[in-house]
C-alpha positions as a Markdown table, in Angstrom:
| # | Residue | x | y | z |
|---|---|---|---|---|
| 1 | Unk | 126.1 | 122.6 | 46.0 |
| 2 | Unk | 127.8 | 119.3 | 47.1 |
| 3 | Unk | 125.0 | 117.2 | 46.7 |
| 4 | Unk | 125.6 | 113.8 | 45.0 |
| 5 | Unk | 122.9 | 111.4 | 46.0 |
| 6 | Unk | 119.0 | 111.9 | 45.4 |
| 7 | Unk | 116.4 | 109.8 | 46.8 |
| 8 | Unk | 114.3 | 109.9 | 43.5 |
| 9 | Unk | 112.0 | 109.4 | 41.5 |
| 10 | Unk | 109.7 | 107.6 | 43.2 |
| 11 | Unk | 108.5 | 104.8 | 41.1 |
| 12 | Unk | 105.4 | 103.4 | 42.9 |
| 13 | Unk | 101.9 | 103.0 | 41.0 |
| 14 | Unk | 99.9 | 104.7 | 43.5 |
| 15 | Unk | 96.9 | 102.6 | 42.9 |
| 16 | Unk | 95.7 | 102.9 | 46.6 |
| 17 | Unk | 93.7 | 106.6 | 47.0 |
| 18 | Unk | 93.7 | 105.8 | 50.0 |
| 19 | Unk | 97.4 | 105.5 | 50.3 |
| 20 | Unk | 98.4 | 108.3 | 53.1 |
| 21 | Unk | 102.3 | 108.0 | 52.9 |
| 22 | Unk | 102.6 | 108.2 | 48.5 |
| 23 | Unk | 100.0 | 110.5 | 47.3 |
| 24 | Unk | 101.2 | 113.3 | 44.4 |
| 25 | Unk | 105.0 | 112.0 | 45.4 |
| 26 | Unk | 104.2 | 109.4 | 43.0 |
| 27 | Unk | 103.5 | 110.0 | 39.3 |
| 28 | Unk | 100.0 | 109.0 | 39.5 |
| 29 | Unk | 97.6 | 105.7 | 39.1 |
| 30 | Unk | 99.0 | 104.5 | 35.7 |
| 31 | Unk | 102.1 | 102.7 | 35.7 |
| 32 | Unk | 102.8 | 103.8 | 32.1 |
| 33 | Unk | 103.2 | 107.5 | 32.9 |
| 34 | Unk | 105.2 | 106.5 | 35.7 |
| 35 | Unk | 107.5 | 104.8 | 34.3 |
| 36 | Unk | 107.5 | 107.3 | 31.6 |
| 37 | Unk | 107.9 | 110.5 | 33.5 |
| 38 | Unk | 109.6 | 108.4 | 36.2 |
| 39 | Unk | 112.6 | 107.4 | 34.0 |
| 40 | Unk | 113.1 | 111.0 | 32.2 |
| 41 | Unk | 113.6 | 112.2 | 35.7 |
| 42 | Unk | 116.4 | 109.5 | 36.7 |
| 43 | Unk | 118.0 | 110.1 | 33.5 |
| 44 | Unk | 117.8 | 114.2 | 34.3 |
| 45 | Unk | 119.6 | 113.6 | 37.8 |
| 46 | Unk | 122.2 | 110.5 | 35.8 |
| 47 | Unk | 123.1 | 113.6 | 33.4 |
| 48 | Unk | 123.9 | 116.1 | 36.2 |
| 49 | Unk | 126.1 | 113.8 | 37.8 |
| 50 | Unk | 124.4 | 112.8 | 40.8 |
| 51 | Unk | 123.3 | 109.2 | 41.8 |
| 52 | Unk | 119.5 | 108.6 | 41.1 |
| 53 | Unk | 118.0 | 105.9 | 44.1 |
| 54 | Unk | 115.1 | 105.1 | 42.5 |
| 55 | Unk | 112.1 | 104.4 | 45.2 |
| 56 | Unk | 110.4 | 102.1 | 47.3 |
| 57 | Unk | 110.9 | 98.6 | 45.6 |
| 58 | Unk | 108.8 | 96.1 | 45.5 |
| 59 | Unk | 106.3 | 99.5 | 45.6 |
| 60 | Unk | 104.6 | 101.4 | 48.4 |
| 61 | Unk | 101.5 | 102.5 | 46.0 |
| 62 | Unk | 98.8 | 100.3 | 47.5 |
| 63 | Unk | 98.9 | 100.5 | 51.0 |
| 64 | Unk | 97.0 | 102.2 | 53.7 |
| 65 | Unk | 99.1 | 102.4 | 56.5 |
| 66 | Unk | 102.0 | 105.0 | 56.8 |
| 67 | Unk | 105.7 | 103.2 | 57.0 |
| 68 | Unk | 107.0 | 106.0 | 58.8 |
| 69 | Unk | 104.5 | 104.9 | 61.6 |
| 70 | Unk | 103.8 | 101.0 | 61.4 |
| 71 | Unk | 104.7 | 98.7 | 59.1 |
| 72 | Unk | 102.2 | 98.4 | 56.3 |
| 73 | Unk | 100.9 | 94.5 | 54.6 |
| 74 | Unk | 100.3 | 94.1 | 51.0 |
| 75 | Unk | 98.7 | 90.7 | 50.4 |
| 76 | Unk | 99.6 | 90.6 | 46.7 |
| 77 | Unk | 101.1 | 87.1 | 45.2 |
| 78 | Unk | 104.3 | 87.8 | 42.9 |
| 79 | Unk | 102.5 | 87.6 | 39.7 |
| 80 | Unk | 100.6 | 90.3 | 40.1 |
| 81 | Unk | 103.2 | 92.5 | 41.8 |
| 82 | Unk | 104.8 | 91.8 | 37.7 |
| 83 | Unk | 102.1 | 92.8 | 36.7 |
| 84 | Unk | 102.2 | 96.5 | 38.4 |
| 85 | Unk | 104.1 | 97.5 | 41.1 |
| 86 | Unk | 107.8 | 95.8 | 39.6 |
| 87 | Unk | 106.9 | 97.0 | 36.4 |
| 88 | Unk | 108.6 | 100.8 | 36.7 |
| 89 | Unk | 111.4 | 99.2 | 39.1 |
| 90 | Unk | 112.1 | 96.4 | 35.9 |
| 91 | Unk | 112.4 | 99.3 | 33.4 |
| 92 | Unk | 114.7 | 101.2 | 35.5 |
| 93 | Unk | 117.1 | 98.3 | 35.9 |
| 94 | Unk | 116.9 | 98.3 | 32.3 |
| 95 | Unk | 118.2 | 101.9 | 31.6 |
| 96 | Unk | 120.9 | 101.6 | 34.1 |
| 97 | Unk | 119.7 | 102.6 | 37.5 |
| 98 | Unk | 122.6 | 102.4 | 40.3 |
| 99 | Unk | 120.9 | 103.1 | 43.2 |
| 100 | Unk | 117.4 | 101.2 | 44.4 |
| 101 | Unk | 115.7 | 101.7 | 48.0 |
| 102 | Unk | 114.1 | 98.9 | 49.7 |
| 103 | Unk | 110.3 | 99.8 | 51.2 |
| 104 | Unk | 110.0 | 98.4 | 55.0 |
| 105 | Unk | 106.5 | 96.6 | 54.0 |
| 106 | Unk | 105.8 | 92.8 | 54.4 |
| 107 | Unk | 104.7 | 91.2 | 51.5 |
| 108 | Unk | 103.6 | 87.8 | 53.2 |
| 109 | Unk | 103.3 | 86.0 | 50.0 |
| 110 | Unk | 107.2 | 86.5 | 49.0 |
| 111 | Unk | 108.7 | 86.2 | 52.4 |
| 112 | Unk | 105.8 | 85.8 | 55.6 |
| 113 | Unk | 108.5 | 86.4 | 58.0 |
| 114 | Unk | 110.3 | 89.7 | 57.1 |
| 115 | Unk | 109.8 | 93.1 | 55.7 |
| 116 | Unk | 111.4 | 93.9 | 52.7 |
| 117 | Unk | 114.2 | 95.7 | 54.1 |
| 118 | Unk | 114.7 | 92.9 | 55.7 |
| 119 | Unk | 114.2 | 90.0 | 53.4 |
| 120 | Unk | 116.9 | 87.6 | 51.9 |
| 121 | Unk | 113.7 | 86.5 | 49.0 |
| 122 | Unk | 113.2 | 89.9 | 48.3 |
| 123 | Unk | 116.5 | 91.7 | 48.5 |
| 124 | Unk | 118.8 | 89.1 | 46.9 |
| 125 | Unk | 116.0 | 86.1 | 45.3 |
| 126 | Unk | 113.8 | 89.0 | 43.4 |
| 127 | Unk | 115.6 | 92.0 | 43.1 |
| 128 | Unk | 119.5 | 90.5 | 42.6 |
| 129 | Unk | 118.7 | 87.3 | 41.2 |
| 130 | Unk | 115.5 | 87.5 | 39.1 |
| 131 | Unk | 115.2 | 91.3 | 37.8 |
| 132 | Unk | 119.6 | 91.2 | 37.5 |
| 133 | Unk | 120.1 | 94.7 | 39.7 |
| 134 | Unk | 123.9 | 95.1 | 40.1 |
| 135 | Unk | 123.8 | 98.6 | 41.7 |
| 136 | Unk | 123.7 | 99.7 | 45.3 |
| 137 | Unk | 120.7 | 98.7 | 46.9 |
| 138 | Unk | 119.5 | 101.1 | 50.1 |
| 139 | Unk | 117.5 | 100.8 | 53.2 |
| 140 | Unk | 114.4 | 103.0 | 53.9 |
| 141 | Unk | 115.1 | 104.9 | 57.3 |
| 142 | Unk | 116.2 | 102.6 | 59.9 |
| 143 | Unk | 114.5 | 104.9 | 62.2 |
| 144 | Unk | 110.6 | 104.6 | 61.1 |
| 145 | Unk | 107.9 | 103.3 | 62.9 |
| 146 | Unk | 107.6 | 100.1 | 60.6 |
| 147 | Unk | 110.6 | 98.9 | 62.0 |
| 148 | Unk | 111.7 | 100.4 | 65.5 |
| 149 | Unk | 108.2 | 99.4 | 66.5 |
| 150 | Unk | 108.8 | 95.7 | 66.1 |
| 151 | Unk | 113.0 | 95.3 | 66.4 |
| 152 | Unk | 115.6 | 97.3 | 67.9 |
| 153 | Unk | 117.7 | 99.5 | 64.6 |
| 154 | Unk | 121.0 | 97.3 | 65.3 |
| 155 | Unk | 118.9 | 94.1 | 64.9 |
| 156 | Unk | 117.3 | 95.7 | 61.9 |
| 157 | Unk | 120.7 | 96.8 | 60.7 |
| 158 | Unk | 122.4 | 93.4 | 60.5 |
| 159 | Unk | 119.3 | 91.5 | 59.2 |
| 160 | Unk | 119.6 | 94.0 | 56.1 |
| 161 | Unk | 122.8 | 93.6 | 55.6 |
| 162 | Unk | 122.6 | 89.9 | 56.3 |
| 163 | Unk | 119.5 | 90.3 | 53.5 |
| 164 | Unk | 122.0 | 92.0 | 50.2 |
| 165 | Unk | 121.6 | 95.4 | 51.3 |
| 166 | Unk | 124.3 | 97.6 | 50.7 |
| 167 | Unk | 123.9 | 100.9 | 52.4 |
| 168 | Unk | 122.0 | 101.9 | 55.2 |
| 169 | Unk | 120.0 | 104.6 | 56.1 |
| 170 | Unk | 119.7 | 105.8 | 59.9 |
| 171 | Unk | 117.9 | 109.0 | 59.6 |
| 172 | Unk | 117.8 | 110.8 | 63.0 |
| 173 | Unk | 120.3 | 110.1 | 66.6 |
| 174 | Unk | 123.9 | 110.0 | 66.3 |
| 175 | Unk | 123.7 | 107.9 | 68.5 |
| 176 | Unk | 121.9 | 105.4 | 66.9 |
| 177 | Unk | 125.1 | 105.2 | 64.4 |
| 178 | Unk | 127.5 | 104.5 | 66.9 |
| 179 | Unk | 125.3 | 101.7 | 68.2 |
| 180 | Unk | 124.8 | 100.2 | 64.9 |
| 181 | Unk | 128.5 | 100.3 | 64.1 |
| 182 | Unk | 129.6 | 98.3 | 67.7 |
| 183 | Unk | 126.5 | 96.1 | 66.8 |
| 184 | Unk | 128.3 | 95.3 | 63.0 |
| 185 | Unk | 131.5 | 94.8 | 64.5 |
| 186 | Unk | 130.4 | 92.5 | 67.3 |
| 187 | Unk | 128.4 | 90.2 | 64.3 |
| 188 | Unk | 132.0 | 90.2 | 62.2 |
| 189 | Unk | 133.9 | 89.3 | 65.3 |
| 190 | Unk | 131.3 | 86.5 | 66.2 |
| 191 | Unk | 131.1 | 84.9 | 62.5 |
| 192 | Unk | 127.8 | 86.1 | 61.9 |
| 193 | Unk | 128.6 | 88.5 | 59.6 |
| 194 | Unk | 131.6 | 88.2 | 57.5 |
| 195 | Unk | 134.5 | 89.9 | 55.8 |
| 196 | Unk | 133.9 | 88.8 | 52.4 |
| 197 | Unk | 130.3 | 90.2 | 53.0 |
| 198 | Unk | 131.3 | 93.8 | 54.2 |
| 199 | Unk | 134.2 | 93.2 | 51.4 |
| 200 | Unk | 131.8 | 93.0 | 48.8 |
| 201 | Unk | 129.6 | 95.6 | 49.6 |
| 202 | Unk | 132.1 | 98.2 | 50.3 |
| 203 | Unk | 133.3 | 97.3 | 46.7 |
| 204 | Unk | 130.1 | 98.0 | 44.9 |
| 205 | Unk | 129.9 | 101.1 | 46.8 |
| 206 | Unk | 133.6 | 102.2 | 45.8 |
| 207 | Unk | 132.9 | 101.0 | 42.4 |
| 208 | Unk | 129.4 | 103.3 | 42.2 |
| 209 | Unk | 131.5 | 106.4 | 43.6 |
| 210 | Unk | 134.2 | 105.7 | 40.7 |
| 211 | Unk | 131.7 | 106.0 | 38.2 |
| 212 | Unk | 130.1 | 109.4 | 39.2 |
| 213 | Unk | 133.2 | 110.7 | 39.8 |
| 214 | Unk | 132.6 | 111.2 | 43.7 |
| 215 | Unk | 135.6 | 112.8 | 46.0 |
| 216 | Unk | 136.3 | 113.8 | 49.1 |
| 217 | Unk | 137.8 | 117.5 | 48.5 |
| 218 | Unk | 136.3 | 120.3 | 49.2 |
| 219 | Unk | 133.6 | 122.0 | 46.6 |
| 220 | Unk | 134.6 | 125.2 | 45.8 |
| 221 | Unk | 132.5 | 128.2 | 47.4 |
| 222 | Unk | 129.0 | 128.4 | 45.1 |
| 223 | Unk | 127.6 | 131.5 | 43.7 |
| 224 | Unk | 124.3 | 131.3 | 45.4 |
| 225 | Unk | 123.0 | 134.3 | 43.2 |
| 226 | Unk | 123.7 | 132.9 | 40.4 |
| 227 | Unk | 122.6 | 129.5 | 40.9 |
| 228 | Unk | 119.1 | 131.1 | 41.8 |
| 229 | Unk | 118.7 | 133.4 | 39.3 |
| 230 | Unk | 119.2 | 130.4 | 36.7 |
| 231 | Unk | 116.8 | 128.9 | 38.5 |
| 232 | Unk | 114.1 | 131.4 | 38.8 |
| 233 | Unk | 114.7 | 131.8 | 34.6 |
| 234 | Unk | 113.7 | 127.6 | 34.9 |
| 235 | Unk | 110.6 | 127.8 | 36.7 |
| 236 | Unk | 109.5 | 131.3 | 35.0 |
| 237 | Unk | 109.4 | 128.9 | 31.3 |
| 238 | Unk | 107.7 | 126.1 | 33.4 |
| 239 | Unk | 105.5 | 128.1 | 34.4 |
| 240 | Unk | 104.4 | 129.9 | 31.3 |
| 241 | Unk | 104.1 | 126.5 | 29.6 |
| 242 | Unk | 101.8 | 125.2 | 31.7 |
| 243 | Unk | 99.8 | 128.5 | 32.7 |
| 244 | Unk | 100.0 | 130.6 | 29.0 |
């Protein structure tokens, strides 16, 4: 149907009940069935061709506060983010992930200053440098609360891509996109974001789109009858499997 990019499995321990934003998205409180069930459903979108971005690292599982609203505070030290919340993230990396989204929490204990999205220690220190990611790494939506209610999206923008990020997200407002773009041309042609940067990013992006085979022609017209009835016959076996 022409679509090449999912924004799943999430892969945060929803250890908060009170978390309002995670919920049943997540796999559940145990971080062993979700990295389980997590990783079987990355490797199920991997096999179909399309690029799995695994979500939202360093984990959105025990917060309170939605990120689509305000920007949410997890007061955890590094160890014991190892301990849970990186553990599904690490065992992605592992099997090959190639696409990771960055959560727009603040974690004052890794960086006091910035959100993730947002954060050189988080983005490049933990998730490029200590846990060895090499794949495209994603912002949240540029347009939620957590961050339009404390910067403008251009400022936001930059300081991502400043941060590692690769690709961003900017959910809703064309016009939004144009502003960005001016805004990443004015940093380039002021020095404070260079060539070499964009350059790198724009490789690892061409590089990802090599390897899943992505193009810019034309799909050819799908048989929407088919396609459902094969999916009907799916659900039908799920659903005598788990209600005999």
């Amino acid at each position: 149907m022409g679509f090449n990019v999912n924004f799943a499995p999430v892969l945060d321990v929803n250890s908060n009940p009170n978390n309002p934003v995670i919920g049943d998205r997540a796999f559940g409180s145990d971080k062993s069935k979700v990295i389980t069930h997590g990783l079987r459903v990355m490797e199920g979108i991997k096999e179909e061709g399309i690029l799995a971005v695994v979500k939202h690292f360093p984990g959105h599982g025990d917060t309170h506060i939605d990120s689509h609203i305000e920007l949410p505070i997890i007061e955890k030290e590094l160890d014991e983010l190892k301990e849970l919340e990186l553990t599904p993230f690490k065992e992605a990396i592992k099997k090959g992930v190639d696409g990771i989204m960055v959560a727009h929490i603040l974690f004052p204990k890794l960086d006091s200053e910035y959100p993730s999205t947002l954060s050189n220690k988080i983005i490049e220190g933990l998730l490029r440098n200590e846990l060895g990611f090499e794949g495209l790494i994603f912002s949240d939506d540029m347009t939620m609360g957590a961050i339009v209610e404390n910067l403008s999206i251009e400022e936001a923008a930059v300081k991502f891509l400043k941060a590692g990020g690769d690709v961003l997200l900017i959910c809703h407002g064309y016009e939004n996109h144009l502003k960005v773009i001016e805004r990443i041309k004015e940093e380039i042609l002021e020095g404070r974001l260079t060539e070499e940067e964009i350059d790198e990013k724009t490789y690892r992006i061409i590089k990802t789109k090599k390897k899943y085979g992505f193009e810019d022609n034309i799909i050819d017209k799908i048989d929407l009858e088919l396609l459902n009835s094969k999916s009907k016959k799916l659900l039908d076996r799920i659903d005598k499997k788990v209600n005999p």
